[in-house]
C-alpha positions in Angstrom: 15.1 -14.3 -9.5 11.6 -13.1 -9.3 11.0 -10.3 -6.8 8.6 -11.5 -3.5 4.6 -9.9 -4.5 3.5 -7.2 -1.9 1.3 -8.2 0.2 -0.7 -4.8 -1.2 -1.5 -6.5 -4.3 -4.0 -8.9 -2.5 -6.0 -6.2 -0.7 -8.8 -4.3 -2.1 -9.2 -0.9 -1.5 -11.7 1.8 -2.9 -11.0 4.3 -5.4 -11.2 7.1 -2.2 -9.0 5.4 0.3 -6.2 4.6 -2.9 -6.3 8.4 -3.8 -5.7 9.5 0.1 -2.7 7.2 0.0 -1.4 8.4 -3.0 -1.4 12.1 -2.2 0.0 11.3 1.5 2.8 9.1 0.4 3.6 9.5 -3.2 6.7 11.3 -4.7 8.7 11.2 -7.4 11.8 10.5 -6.1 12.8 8.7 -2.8 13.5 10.7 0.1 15.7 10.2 3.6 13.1 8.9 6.6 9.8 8.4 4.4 7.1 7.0 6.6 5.6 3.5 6.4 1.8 3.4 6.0 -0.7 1.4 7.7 -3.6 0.6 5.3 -7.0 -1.1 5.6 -8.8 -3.0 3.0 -10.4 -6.4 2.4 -8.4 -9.4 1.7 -9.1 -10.3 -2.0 -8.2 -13.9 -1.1 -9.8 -14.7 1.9 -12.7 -11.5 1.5 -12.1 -10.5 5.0 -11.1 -7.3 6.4 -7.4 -7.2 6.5 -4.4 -4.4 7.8 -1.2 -4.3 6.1 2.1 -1.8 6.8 3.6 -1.4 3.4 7.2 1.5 2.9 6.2 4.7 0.7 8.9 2.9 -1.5 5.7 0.7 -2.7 3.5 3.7 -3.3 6.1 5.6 -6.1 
């Protein structure tokens, strides 16, 4: 059974924007309550402007 592809895979974001998530969001292991983050790119599929939630899970 195949795991279901994030939706954060299909939405481009610049080199800035991925480096401000990273630092906000990323740890090394997981952690009780770690926030959800609201991210803004464009849809590579579609090419337009597109607002996704994805867990901090995702971002490790």
């Amino acid at each position: 059974m195949n795991p279901k592809p994030s939706p954060a895979g299909r939405l481009g974001l610049g080199e800035r924007i991925a480096g401000e998530i990273k630092m906000a969001l990323g740890s090394a292991f997981p952690a009780a309550g770690e926030p959800d983050a609201e991210i803004g790119g464009r849809d590579l599929v579609s090419g337009l402007p597109n607002t996704i939630v994805i867990p901090a899970e995702e971002i490790r």
